[in-house]
C-alpha positions as CSV (number, residue, x, y, z in Angstrom):
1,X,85.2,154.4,91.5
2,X,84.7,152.7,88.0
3,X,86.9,149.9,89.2
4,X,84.1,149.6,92.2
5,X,81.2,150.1,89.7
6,X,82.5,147.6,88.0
7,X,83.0,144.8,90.3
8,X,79.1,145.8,91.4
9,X,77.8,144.8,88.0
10,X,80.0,141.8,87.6
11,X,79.1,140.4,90.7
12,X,76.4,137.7,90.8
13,X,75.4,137.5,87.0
14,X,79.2,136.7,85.9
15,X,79.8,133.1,87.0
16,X,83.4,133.0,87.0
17,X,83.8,136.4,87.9
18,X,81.5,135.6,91.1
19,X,83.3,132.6,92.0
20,X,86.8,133.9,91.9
21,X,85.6,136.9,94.5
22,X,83.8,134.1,96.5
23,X,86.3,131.3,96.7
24,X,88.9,134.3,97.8
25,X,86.2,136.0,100.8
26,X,85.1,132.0,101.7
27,X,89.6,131.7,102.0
28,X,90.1,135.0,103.9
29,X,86.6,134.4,106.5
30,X,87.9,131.0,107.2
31,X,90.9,132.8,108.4
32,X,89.3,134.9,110.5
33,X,87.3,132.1,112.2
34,X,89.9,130.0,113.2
35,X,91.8,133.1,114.4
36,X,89.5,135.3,115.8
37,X,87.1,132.5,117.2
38,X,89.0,129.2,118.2
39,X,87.4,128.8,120.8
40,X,84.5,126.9,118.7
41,X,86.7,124.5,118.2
42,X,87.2,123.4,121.7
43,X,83.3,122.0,121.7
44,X,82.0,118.9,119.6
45,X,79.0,119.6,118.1
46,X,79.6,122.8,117.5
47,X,78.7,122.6,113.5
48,X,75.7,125.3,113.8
49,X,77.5,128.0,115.7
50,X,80.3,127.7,113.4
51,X,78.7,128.4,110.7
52,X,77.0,131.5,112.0
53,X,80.4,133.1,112.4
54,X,82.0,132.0,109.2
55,X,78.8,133.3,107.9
56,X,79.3,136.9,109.7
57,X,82.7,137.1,108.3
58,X,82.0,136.0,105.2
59,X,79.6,139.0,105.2
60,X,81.7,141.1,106.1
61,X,84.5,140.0,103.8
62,X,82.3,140.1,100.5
63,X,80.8,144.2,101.7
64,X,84.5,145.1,101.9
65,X,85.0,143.6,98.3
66,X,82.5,144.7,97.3
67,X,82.5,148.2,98.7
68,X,79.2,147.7,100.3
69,X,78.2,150.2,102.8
70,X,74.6,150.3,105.4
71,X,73.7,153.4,102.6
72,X,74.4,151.1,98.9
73,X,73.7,147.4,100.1
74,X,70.2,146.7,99.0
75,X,67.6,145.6,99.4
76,X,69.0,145.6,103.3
77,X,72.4,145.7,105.2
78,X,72.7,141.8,104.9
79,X,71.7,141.5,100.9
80,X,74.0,141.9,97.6
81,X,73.5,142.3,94.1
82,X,71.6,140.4,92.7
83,X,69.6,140.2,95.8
84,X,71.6,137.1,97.2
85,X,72.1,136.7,101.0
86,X,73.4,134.3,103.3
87,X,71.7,131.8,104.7
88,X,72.8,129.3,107.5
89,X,71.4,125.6,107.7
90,X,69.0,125.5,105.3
91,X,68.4,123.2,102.0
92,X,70.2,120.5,103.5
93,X,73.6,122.9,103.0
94,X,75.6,124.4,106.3
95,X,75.9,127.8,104.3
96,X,74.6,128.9,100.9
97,X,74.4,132.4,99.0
98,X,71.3,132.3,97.2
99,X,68.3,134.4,96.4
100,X,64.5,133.8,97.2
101,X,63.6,132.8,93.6
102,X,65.8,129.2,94.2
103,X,69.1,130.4,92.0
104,X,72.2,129.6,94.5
105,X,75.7,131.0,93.8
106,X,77.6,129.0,96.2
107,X,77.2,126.4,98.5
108,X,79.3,125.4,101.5
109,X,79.5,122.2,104.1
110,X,81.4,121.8,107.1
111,X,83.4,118.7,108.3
112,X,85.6,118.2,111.4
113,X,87.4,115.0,109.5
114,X,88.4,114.2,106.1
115,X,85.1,113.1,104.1
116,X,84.3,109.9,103.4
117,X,83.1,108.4,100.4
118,X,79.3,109.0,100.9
119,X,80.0,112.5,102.1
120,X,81.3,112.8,98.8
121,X,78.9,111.6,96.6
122,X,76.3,114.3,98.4
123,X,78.4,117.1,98.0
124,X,78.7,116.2,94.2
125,X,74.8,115.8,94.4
126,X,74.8,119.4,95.5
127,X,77.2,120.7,92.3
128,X,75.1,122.2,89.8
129,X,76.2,124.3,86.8
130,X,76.8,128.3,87.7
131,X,77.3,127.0,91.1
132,X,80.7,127.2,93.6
133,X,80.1,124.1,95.9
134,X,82.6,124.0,98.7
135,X,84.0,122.2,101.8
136,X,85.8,122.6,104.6
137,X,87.6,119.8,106.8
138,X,88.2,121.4,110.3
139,X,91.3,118.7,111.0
140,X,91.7,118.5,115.0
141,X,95.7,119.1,115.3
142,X,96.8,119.8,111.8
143,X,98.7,123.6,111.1
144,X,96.1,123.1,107.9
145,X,92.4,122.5,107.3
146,X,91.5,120.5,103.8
147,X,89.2,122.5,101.7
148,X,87.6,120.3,99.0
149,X,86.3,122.2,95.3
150,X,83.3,120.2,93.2
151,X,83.9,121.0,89.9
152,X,81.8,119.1,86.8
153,X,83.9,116.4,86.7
154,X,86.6,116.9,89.5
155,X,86.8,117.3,93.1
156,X,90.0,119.8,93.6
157,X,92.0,119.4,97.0
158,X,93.8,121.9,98.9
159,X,95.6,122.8,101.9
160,X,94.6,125.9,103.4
161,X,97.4,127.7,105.8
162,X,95.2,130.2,107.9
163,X,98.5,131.4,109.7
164,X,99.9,132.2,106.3
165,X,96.2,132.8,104.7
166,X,97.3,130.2,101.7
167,X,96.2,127.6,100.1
168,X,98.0,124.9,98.0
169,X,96.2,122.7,95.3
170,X,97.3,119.6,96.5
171,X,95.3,117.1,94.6
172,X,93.0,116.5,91.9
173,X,90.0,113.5,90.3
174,X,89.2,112.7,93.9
175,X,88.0,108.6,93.3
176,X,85.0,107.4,95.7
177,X,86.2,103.3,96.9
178,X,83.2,101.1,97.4
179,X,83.5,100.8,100.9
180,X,82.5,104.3,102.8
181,X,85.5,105.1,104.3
182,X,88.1,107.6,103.3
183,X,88.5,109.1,100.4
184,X,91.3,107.6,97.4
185,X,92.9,111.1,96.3
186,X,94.4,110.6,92.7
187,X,97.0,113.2,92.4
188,X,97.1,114.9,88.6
189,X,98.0,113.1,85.9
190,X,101.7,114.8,85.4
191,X,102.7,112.9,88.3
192,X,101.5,109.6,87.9
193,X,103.1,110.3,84.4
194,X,106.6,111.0,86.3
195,X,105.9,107.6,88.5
196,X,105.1,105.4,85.8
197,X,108.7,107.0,84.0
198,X,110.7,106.2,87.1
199,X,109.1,103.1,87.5
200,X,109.7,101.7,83.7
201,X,113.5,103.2,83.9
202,X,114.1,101.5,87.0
203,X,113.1,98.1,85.5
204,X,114.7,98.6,82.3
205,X,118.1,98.9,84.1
């Protein structure tokens, strides 16, 4: 029970504490959308509705973690401590967590291809300290969907197995080009490291 109590207090007014629980319920309702609800997928256009239901399970996902019950989730079923709810389709964002008085604990956008160059530069618009900003790259038959983190100065990429319910931190420093087409993905630094070591051995022999 103190573990519970704990997680109660923690939640919403610990940032990193919020956005570990949050990036792990936003991992395991993405899961359950694209198992449970596929058939979403079959339709174009069909941003809004999926959102509702990644919404629900989010919801359901985070009362679980939370230990949230109809008689101790307040100030209603749908709302969490710190008062935040859910909200679908509003502020320019496809999903946010946010309370009435305008502070937002996570923000999420949908996509049915990788994002291009401008999509980027608005979902870093949307990045703002104490905030998880999030996306999600439905990819039309890929065994993975691309879920992209804004962090100050970084853009993480991963793939996200929801057969396995994994994901793999695939790249990092995502680079806008100039032109507004895909995305340049830089991949950390160790490995360019490694390139540019094979590359100089190779010429020095």
């Amino acid at each position: 029970m103190d573990g519970r109590v704990r997680l109660m207090e923690h939640f919403g007014s610990d940032h990193r504490y919020t956005s570990i629980v949050l990036f792990d319920v936003f991992q395991d309702a993405l899961s359950d959308v694209i198992t449970s609800d596929a058939y979403l997928f079959s339709e174009t256009k069909n941003k809004a509705a999926v959102a509702h239901r990644l919404t629900e399970h989010m919801e359901r996902r985070l009362r679980n973690k939370l230990s949230l019950t109809a008689e101790n989730a307040l100030p209603s079923f749908r709302g969490f401590p710190q008062n935040l709810v859910f909200d679908v389709m509003v502020d320019k964002a496809d999903i946010i967590l946010h309370d009435r008085a305008g502070k937002t604990a996570m923000t999420i956008m949908l996509y049915s291809d990788y994002i291009s160059a401008k999509q980027a530069i608005r979902l870093k618009g949307m990045y703002a300290e104490r905030r998880l900003t999030l996306a999600v790259a439905f990819l039309k038959g890929k065994p993975y969907q691309l879920i992209y983190r804004v962090d100050r100065e970084t853009m993480d990429y991963y793939h996200y197995d929801s057969t396995m319910k994994t994901s793999m931190f695939r790249m990092q420093k995502i680079r806008t080009d100039k032109k507004e087409g895909q995305l340049t993905l830089l991949k950390p630094r160790a490995r360019k490291q490694r390139a540019r070591n094979t590359k100089q051995a190779s010429q020095e022999s």
